[in-house]
N, C-alpha and C positions, 0 to 999 in steps of 0.2 A: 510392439514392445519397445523397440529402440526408439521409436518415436516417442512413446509417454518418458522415459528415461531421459532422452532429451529437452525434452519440455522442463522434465522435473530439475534438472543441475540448471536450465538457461536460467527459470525463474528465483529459484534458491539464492543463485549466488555468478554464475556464467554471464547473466543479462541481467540483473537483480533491476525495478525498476528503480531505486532510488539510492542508491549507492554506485550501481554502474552505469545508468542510462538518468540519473540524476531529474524524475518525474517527483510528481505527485511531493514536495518540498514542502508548500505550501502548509497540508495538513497536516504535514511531518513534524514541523515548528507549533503548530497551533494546540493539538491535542494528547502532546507526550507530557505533561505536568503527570498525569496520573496514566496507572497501568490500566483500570479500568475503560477508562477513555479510551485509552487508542486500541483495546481489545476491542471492542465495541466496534470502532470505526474502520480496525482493519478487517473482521469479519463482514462487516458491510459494504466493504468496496469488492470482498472475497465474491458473494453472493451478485450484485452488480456486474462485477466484470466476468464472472464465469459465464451467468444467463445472460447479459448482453452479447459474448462472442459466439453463445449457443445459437441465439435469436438470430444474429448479423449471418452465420452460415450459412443458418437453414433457407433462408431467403433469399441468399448471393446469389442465385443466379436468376430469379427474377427481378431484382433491382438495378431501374437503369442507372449506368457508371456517372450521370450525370446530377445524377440526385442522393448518391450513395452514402456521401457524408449527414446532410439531412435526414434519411433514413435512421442512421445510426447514432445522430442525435439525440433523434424524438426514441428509439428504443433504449438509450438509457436513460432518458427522463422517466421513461416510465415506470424502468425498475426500481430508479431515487425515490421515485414515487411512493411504491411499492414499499421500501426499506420505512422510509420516512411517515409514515401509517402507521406501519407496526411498530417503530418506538413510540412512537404518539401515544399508541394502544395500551400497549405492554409496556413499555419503561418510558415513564414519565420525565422522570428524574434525569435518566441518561439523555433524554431528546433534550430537555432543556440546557444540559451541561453542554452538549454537542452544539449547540446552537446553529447556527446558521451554515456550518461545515456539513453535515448529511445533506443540503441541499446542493454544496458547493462541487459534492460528488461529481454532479454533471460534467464538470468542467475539469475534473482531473484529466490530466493529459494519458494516464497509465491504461485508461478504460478506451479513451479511441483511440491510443496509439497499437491497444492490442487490435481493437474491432477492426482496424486498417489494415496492421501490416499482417494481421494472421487470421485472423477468424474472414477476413475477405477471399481467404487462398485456399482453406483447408474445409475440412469435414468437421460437420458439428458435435461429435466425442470430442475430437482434440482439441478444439476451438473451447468449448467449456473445460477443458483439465489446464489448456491454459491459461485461459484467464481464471479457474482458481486457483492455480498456483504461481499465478505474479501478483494475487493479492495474497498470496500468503506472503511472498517473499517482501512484501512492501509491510505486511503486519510484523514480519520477524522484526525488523527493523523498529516499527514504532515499536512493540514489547521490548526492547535491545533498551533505548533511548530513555523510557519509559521511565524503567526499571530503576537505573541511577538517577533521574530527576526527582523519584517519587521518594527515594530513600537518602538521599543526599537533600532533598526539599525539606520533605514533609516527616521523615525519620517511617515510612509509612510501608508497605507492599501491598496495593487492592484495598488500604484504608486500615491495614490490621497494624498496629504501633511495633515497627523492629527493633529501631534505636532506645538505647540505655533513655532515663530520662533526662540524663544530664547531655544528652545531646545535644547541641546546636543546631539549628536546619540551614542552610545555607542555602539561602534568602536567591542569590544571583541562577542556583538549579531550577526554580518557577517560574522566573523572568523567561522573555525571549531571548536575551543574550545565551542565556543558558541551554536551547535548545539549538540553537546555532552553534554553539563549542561542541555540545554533545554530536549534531549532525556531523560537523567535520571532524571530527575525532573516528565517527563509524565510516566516513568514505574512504579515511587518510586510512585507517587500519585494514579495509577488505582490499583496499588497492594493491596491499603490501604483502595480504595472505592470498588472494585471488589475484594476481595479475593477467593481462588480458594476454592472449594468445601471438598477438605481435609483438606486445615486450617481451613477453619469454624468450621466442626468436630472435629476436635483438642481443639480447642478453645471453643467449648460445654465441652468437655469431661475435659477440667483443670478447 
């Protein structure tokens, strides 16, 4: 229990991967215009990185250390895979919006940074509870971002109109600039609420 508890605060907000460990950026800028979007793509990295550090466990010990990275490659291409099907299938609309980002999955850093430093050490329960909940703590974030782009953009929440109609949308919260001010505003703010465990120390000791 102390272990799922730990997991649960590292991924949240302890370790978060994109606000403390500053991963997975890329998508972070790409698909916060709208809230549906990054809902979509943070459940899909959710599902990816859980069964991939399930997958990478189960198998750790007969994977030789010399091929291990390769291994854990090709098991989350598969899952992309897997993900990328079933928008295809099922939502049309949202594969097409996503474009080329559910494929780019592969190459988030958050999915084999986790299969590396955790799902290679531990038991495959924890190794899946962790990696879904470092993709949750990477979706809190796109939802965070999301939220004021889409409403300060698009006057919008999930497409449904908030703003007066005399609202403005401001134009610069759709842009990339925009998702850039938005990111560092959420790193500068958790750094300030969450500080890491040696600055606290630091900050006892002056």
């Amino acid at each position: 229990m102390k272990e799922v508890i730990r997991v649960l605060k590292a991924g949240i907000y302890k370790d978060n991967p994109v606000f403390r460990q500053i991963l997975g950026i890329c998508s972070s800028l790409a698909v916060t215009n709208l809230l549906s979007n990054s809902f979509i793509m943070g459940v899909g990295l959710m599902f990816v990185t859980a069964f991939s550090s399930f997958t990478v466990s189960l198998i750790r010990v007969f994977t030789p250390k010399h091929i291990r990275m390769m291994v854990q490659t090709l098991i989350i291409s598969a899952y992309v895979i897997i993900l990328d099907i079933f928008l295809k299938a099922y939502m049309p609309d949202m594969s097409k919006a996503l474009g080329p980002y559910v494929g780019l999955i592969i190459t988030n850093c958050i999915i084999m940074g986790r299969a590396e430093a955790f799902a290679q050490n531990n038991k495959p329960f924890i190794s899946f509870f962790d990696g879904l909940i470092m993709g949750l703590g990477y979706t809190l974030v796109l939802m965070s971002v999301a939220f004021v782009r889409e409403l300060l953009g698009f006057g919008t929440l999930f497409g449904i109109q908030i703003m007066p109609e005399s609202w403005v949308n401001w134009t610069l919260m759709i842009m990339p600039p925009g998702a850039f001010f938005m990111i560092g505003i959420v790193i500068w703010v958790t750094a300030r609420l969450f500080p890491k465990e040696e600055e606290q120390k630091g900050g006892a000791k002056a």
